[in-house]
N, C-alpha and C positions, 0 to 999 in steps of 0.2 A: 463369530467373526473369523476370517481364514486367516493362517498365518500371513499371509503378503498383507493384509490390509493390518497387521496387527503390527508389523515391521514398520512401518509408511507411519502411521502414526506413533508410533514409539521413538520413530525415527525423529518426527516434526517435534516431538517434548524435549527431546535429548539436545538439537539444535538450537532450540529457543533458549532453555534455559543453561546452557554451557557454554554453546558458540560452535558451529559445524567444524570447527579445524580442532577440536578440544575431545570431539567425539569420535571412535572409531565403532568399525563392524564388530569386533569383539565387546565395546559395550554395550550395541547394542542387544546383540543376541542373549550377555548378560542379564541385562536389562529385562525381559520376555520369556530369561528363562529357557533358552533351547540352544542349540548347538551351531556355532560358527558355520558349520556343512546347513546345516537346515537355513541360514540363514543365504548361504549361496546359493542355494537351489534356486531360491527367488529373484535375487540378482547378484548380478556378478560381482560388484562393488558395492561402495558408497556414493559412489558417482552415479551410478544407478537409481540410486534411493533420491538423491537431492533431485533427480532430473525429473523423475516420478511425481515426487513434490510438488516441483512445480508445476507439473502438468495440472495437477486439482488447484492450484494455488490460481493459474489460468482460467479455468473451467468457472471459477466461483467467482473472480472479478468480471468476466463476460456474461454470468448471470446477473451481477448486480445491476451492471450497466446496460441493460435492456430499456429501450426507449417503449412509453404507451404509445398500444394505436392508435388514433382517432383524435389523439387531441394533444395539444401543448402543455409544455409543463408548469409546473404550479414550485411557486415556494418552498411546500413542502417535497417536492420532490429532491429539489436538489440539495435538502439536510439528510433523505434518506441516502442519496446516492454518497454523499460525503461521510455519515455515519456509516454507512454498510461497509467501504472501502479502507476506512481508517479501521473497521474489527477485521476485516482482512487483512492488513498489514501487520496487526496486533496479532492475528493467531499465524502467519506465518512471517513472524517480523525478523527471524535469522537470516530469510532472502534475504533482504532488504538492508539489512547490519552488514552482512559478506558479499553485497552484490557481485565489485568488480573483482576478489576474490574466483568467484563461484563460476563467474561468465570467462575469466581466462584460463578455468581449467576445465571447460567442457563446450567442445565448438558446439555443438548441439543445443548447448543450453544459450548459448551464445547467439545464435541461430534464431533459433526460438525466442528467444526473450526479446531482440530487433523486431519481429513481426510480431509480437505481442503489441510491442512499445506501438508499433504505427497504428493497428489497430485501435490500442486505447485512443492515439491524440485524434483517430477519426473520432469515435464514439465522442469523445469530450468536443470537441468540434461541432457535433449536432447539437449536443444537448445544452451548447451555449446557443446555436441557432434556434434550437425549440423557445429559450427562454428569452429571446426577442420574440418571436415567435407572440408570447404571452404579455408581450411589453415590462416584461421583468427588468429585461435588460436595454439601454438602449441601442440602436444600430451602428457597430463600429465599424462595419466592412468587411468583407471578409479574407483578407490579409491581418487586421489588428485580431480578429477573431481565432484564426490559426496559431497567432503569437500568443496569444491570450491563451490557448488552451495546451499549449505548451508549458508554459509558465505554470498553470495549476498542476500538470504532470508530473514537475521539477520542485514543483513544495510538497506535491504525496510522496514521491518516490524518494524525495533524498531528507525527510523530514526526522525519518531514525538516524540517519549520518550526520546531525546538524546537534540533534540532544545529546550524541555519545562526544561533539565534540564539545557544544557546552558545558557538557557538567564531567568531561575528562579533570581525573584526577580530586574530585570530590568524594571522600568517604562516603559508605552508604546512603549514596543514591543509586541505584539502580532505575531505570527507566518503567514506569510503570503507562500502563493501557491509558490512563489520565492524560500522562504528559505526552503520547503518541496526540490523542485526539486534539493536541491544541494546535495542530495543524490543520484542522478544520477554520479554526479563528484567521489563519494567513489566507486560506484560500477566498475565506467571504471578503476580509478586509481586501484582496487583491478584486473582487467584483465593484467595491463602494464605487471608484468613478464613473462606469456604466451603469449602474442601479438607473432606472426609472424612481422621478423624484418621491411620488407614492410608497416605494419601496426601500426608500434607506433608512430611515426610521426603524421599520422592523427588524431589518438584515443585522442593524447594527444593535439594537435588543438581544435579538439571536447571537448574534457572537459573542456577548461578554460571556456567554455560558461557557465558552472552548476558550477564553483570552486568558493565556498563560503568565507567570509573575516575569519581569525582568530577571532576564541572564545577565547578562554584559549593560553596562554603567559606560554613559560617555562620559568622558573627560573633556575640561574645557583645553 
């Protein structure tokens, strides 16, 4: 493996498991074992490294969300699409932990991350039209359908921001790949009032498998 790609991932362990403002260039190069200058030769910063990051972190959710051709989607699709995305968020879940961090300290990434974001909500946008499409879903229009797929954007993407805020200040809990995926369980539970009636039955099968314990206890 070359050193840059050996940097880039050593990079992505170091951010996961410490927190990207906890890590610097000198740990990582400690880290790999090579020298500060070896490490700048490849890039100039850490700003560098995180922006790199994202670039595969990009590349791997636009492979996920590939629509088939010739035909609409099925059931199982949209646990793969849900599954695939929630292990992307898991293997680079420090984006995600530092977002507005990360995006106000590199217009670039700033930049980039807005024409990601539209991107996905088209992609997500289809792939609730393919699933009418299969009568999975029923036809809400396509205004509720844009709203709609926003909304599942806003439970993927801020679903690590929501566990660091529930379980703040809890002894050893650390967020584990487990409690990431039970954000799969809000996204199906956010499809139940368009489900086709054939379809709620299973969907809601399927979800207890992702359906997480209570956090927060109301009070009367």
């Amino acid at each position: 493996m070359k050193t840059r790609d050996k940097i880039i991932l050593a990079s992505l362990d170091l951010f996961n498991e410490q927190g990207e403002r906890n890590v610097t260039t000198n740990h990582i190069a400690a880290h790999l074992n090579i020298s500060p200058g070896n490490l700048y030769y490849h890039f100039r910063n850490k700003t560098d490294i995180v922006y790199e990051i994202f670039l595969q972190y990009e590349l791997l959710v636009d492979h996920y969300l590939q629509l088939p051709k010739g035909r609409s989607l099925l059931l199982d699709d949209l646990i793969f699409y849900l599954e695939s995305v929630f292990d992307g968020l898991w293997s680079y879940r420090f984006f995600h932990r530092d977002l507005e961090f990360l995006l106000d300290s590199d217009e670039r990434l700033r930049r980039d991350y807005r024409e990601f974001t539209m991107r996905c909500l088209g992609v997500v946008n289809r792939i609730l039209g393919s699933l009418r499409d299969s009568h999975i879903l029923i036809d809400m229009g396509d205004e509720h359908r844009s709203a709609m797929a926003l909304n599942v954007w806003l439970i993927v993407t801020n679903w690590m921001a929501f566990l660091k805020t529930a379980h703040a200040g809890e002894k050893n809990t650390a967020i584990r790949k487990e409690m990431l995926k039970q954000g799969i369980y809000q996204v199906l539970c956010l499809t139940l009032p368009y489900l086709t009636e054939s379809y709620v039955d299973t969907v809601v099968k399927i979800s207890q498998k992702y359906k997480p314990a209570p956090v927060f206890s109301a009070t009367a």
